[in-house]
N, C-alpha and C positions, 0 to 999 in steps of 0.2 A: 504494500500500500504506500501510495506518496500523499502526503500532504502538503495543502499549497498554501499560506496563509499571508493574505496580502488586507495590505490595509494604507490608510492616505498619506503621504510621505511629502516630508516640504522641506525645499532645496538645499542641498547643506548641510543635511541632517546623516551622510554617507557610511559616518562610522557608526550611527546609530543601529542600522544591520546587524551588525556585530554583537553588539550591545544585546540588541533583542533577540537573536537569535542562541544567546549566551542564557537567557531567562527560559527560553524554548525549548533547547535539549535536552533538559532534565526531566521534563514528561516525556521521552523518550527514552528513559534510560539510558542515554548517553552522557557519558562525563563532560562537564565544559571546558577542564585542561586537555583536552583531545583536540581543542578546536585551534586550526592552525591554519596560515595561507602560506599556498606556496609562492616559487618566484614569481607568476604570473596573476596574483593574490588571490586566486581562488578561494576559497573556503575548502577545509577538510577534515575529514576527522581522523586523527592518528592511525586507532587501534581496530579500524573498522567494523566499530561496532553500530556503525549508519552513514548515512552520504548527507551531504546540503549544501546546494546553491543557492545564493539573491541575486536579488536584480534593483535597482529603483531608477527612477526618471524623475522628475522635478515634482511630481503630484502622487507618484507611486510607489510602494515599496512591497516586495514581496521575499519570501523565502518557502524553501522547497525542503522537507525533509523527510527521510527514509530509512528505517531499517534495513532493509532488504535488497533496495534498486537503486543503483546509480544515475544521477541525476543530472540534470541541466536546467535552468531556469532563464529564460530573460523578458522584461518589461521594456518598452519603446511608449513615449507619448504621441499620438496618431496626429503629423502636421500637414499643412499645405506644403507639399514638395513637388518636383518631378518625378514622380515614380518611374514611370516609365524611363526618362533617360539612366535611373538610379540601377532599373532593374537590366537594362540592356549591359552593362556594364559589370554588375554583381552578378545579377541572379538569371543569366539569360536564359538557361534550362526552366526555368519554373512558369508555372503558370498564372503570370499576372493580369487579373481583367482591372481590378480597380485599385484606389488607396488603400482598404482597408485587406485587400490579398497580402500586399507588399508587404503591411507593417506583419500581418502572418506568416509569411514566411522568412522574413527578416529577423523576427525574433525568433523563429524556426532552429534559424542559420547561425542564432549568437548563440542559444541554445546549446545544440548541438556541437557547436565549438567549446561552451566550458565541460559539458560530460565528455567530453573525447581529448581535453587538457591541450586544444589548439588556439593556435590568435586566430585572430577573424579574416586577417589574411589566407590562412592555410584553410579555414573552416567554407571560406567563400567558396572556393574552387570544386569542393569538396561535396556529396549526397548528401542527405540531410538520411540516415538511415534508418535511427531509431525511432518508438513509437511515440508518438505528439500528441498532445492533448496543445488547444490553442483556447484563449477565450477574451473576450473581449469587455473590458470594465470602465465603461465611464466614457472617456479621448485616449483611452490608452489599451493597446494589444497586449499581450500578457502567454508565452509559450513553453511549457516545458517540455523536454524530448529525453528519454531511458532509454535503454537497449533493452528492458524487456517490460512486457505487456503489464500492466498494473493499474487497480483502480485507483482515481485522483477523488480527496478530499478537499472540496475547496474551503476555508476556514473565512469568512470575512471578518477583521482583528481591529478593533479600534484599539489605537497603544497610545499612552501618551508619555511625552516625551521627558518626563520628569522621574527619569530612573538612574 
């Protein structure tokens, strides 16, 4: 099972992830001296006794965690961009009709780059292979992607920031 718990996040607040995610593992029986980033600062846990990714954007914040399944999470705020020249250029295999495809597969694609421990470089070029759960909260896309099938818990988390 993965659970996803995301809640309203304002700008600035980066290392607060950390923080809250620090509060969160313990109802998983996960120890929070386990919690470490590596060179690329991902989040991890030591002793593998669960996986977890975040993600936030300027309005969002989320975190992904798991006993069992290796994870990836990423959140993007949904702008007025050029998609299409965006997607000709990154994502030219994918099938993009509108804005809000893009910003799903985009977060697809950052995704899948932190479960498989790639930059978003290597991650672009790259399948998107694992299984996706995508969903859409507010002005902002929200995607996580495992390598194996599992159901999503989604938590919606009011937190406030006085911890």
């Amino acid at each position: 099972m993965i659970y996803l718990i995301y809640f309203n996040h304002a700008d600035g607040h980066k290392g607060r992830l950390e923080s809250i995610a620090k509060l969160l593992l313990p109802s998983f029986d996960i120890n929070t001296n386990q919690l470490i980033r590596n060179k690329q600062t991902k989040p991890l846990i030591l002793d593998n006794s669960g996986f977890i990714s975040w993600s936030h954007t300027t309005t969002l914040g989320a975190i992904a965690i798991s006993k069992t399944h290796a994870i990836g999470v990423d959140c993007e705020l949904i702008r007025e961009i050029d998609f299409a020249k965006i997607s000709d250029r990154f994502l030219p295999r994918e099938d993009i009709k509108n804005k809000e495809s893009f910003y799903q597969k985009w977060t697809e694609k950052e995704a899948n780059c932190k479960l498989n421990n790639q930059s978003i470089w290597e991650g672009m070029s790259s399948p998107t292979l694992g299984h996706k759960y995508s969903l859409k909260i507010g002005n902002c896309m929200l995607s996580i992607v495992s390598n194996n099938k599992a159901p999503v818990v989604t938590i919606n988390g009011a937190v406030h920031y006085e911890i």
